[in-house]
C-alpha positions in Angstrom: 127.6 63.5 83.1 131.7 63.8 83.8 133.2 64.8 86.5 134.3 68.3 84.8 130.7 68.5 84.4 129.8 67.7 88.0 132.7 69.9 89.6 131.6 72.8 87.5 128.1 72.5 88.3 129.1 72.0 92.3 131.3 75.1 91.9 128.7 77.4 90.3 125.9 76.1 92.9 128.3 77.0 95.8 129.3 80.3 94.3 125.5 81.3 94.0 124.7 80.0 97.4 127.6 82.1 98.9 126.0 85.2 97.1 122.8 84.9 98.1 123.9 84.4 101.9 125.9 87.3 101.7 122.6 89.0 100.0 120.4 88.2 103.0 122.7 88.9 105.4 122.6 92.5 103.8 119.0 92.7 103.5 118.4 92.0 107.3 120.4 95.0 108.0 119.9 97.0 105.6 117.9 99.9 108.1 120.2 98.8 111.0 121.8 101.8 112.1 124.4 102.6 114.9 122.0 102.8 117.7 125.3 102.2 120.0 126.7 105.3 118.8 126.3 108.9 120.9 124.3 111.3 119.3 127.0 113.6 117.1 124.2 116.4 116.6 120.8 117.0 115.7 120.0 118.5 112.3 116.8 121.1 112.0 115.0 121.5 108.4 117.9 120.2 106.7 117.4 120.7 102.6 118.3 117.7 100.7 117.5 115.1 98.2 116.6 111.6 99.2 118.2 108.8 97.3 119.6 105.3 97.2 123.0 104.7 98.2 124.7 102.5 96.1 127.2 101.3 98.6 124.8 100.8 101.5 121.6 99.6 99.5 120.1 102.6 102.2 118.2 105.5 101.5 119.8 108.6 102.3 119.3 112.4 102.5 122.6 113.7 100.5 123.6 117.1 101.4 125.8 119.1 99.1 128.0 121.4 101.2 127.5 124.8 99.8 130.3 126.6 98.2 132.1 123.5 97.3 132.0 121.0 94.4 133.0 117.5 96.3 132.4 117.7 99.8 128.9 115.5 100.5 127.2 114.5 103.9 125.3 111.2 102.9 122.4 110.9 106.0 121.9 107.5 106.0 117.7 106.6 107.1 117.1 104.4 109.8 113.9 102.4 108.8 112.3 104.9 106.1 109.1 105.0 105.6 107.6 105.2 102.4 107.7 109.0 101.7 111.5 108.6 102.0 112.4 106.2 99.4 111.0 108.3 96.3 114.7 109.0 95.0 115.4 112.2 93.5 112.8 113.7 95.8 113.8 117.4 97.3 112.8 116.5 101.4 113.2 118.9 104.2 113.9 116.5 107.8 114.8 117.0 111.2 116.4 114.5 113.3 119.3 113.3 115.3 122.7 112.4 113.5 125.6 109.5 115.2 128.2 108.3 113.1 127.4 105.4 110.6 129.4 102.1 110.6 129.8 102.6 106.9 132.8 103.8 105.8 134.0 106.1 102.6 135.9 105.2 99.9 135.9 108.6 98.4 137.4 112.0 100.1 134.9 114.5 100.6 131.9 111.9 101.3 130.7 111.1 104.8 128.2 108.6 106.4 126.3 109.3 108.7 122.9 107.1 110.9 120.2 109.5 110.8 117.3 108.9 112.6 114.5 111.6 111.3 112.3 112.8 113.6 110.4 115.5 111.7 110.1 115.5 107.7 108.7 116.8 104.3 
């Protein structure tokens, strides 16, 4: 083996390693949500559809605001249980909202911690 071959392999290795850190660190708080946060308001049978947040790796209830095209409320679960990860899924929950520590990179999309208390 040559050292090109031994630098590459070292770089790819640490490269990998570096990803799957950053992986578990984002698995362990995956459901973590902004406990620290005052309660902003409490939702009561709010209609939405449950699905996975791309951005967060979370579940979410995603509420389109009616009469508009582009303004969505993403509810993001804390610590779903299994009747709230079917995505697509209509659900109908109740709970208390605080604002999320994940942040928007799109206008008319906000984040929100939502802790469900009641739910279909």
């Amino acid at each position: 083996m040559n050292i090109k071959s031994v630098l590459l392999s070292a770089t790819v290795c640490a490269f990998l390693g570096a990803c799957t850190m950053q992986k578990n660190t984002s698995d362990q708080s995956m459901n973590a949500c902004n406990t620290s946060a005052a309660i902003t308001k409490t939702l009561t049978d709010q209609k939405g559809t449950i699905v996975k947040d791309e951005k967060s790796g979370r579940y979410a209830l995603r509420v389109v605001t009616p009469g508009t095209i582009d303004e969505v409320s993403m509810y993001l679960i804390c610590n779903p249980d299994s009747s709230l990860t079917k995505e697509g899924n209509m659900a109908t929950l109740s709970g208390n909202v605080r604002a999320s520590k994940q942040m928007s990179n799109m206008g008319g999309l906000t984040y929100y911690d939502f802790e469900v208390t009641k739910g279909q």
